[in-house]
C-alpha positions in Angstrom: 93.5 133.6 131.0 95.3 133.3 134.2 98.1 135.2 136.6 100.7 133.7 137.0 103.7 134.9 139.7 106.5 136.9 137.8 109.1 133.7 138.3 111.6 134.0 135.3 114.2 136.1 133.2 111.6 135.6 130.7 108.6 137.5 133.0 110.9 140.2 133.9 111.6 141.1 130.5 108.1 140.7 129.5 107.2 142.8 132.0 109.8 145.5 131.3 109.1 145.5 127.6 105.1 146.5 128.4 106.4 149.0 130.6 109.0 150.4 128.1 106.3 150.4 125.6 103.2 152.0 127.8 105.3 153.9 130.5 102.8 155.3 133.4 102.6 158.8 134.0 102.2 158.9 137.8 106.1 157.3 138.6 106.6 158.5 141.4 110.5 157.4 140.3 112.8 157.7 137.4 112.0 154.6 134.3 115.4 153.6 135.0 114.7 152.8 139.1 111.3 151.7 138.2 112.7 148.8 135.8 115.9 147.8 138.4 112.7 147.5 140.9 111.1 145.1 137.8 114.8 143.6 137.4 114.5 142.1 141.4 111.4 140.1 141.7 112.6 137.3 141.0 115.6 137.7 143.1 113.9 139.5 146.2 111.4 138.0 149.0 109.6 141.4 149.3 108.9 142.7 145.7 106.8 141.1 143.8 104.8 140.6 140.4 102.0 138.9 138.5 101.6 138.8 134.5 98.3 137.9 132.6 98.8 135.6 130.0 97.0 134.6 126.9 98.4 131.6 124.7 101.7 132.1 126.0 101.2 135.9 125.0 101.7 138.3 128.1 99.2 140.7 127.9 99.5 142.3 131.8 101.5 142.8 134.5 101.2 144.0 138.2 104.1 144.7 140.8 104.1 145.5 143.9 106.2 145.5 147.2 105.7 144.2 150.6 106.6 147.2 152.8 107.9 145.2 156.4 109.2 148.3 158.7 107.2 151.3 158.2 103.5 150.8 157.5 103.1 146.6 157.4 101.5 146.8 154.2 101.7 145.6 150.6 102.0 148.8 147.9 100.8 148.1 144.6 102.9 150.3 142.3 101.4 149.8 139.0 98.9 147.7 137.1 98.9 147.7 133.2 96.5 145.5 130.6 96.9 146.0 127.2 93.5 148.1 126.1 92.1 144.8 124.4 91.8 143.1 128.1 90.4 145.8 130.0 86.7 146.4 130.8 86.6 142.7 131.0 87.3 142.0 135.2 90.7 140.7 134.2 92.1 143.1 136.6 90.1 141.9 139.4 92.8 138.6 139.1 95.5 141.1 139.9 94.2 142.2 142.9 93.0 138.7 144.7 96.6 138.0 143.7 97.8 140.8 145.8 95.2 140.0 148.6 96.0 136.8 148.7 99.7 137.3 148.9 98.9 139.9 152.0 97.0 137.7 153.8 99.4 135.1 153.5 102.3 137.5 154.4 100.3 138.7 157.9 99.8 141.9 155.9 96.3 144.2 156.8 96.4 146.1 154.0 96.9 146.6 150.4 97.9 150.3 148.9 97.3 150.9 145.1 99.9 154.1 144.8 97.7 156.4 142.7 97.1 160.1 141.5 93.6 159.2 139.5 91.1 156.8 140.4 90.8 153.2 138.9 87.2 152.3 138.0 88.3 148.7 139.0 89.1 150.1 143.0 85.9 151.9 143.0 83.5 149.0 141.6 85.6 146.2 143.8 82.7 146.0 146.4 84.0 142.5 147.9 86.3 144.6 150.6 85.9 147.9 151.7 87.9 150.6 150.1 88.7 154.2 150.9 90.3 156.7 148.8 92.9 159.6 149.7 95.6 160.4 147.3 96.0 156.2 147.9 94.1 154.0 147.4 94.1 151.7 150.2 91.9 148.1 151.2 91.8 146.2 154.6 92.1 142.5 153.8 
């Protein structure tokens, strides 16, 4: 299994199917904005997104923005693996995605835009991470 850059029609609409079909409660938008955000990364520099495949069978996504004129930061708006791939560090590709992307980008930081806590934020020991409302890791 590997992530692979959202780069096709075919990865958006993967992507907004899984979403469709497992929407997350903490939004912090309406479905319909969250899916025109999905519907642009392919077609925007700044908004971005990773799937996890297995045998051609999408089975995770991640998107995220790169925020250029307030905070100089890349904001991780969701993360979703089917229940079969979690527990298993898959998510931890997700995030050196993201880190790499940020440190590629000139970007110091990398937000995860959360209510609750991920296990996976806590237990990610290789960076330091600190927790308010946000979770939020210097890269």
């Amino acid at each position: 299994m590997q992530v692979e850059l959202v780069q096709t029609q075919g990865d958006v609409d993967a992507v907004v199917a899984m979403a469709r079909e497992h929407p997350n409660p903490e939004y912090d938008c309406t479905f319909e904005y969250f899916t025109w955000v999905l519907g642009h990364m392919i077609t925007t520099p700044n908004i971005r997104g990773w799937v996890l495949k297995e045998d051609g069978e999408y089975v995770g996504y991640s998107v995220g923005m790169l925020s250029q004129n307030i905070n100089f930061q890349v904001t991780i708006f969701d993360v979703y693996l089917k229940p079969e791939y979690r527990g298993k560090g898959n998510i931890l590709q997700f995030i050196d995605s993201w880190d790499e992307w940020a440190r590629s980008s000139g970007v110091k930081r990398v937000v995860w835009m959360s209510r609750r806590p991920l296990k996976v934020f806590s237990r990610y020991l290789r960076k330091d991470v600190q927790t308010y409302y946000t979770y939020i890791q210097e890269v």
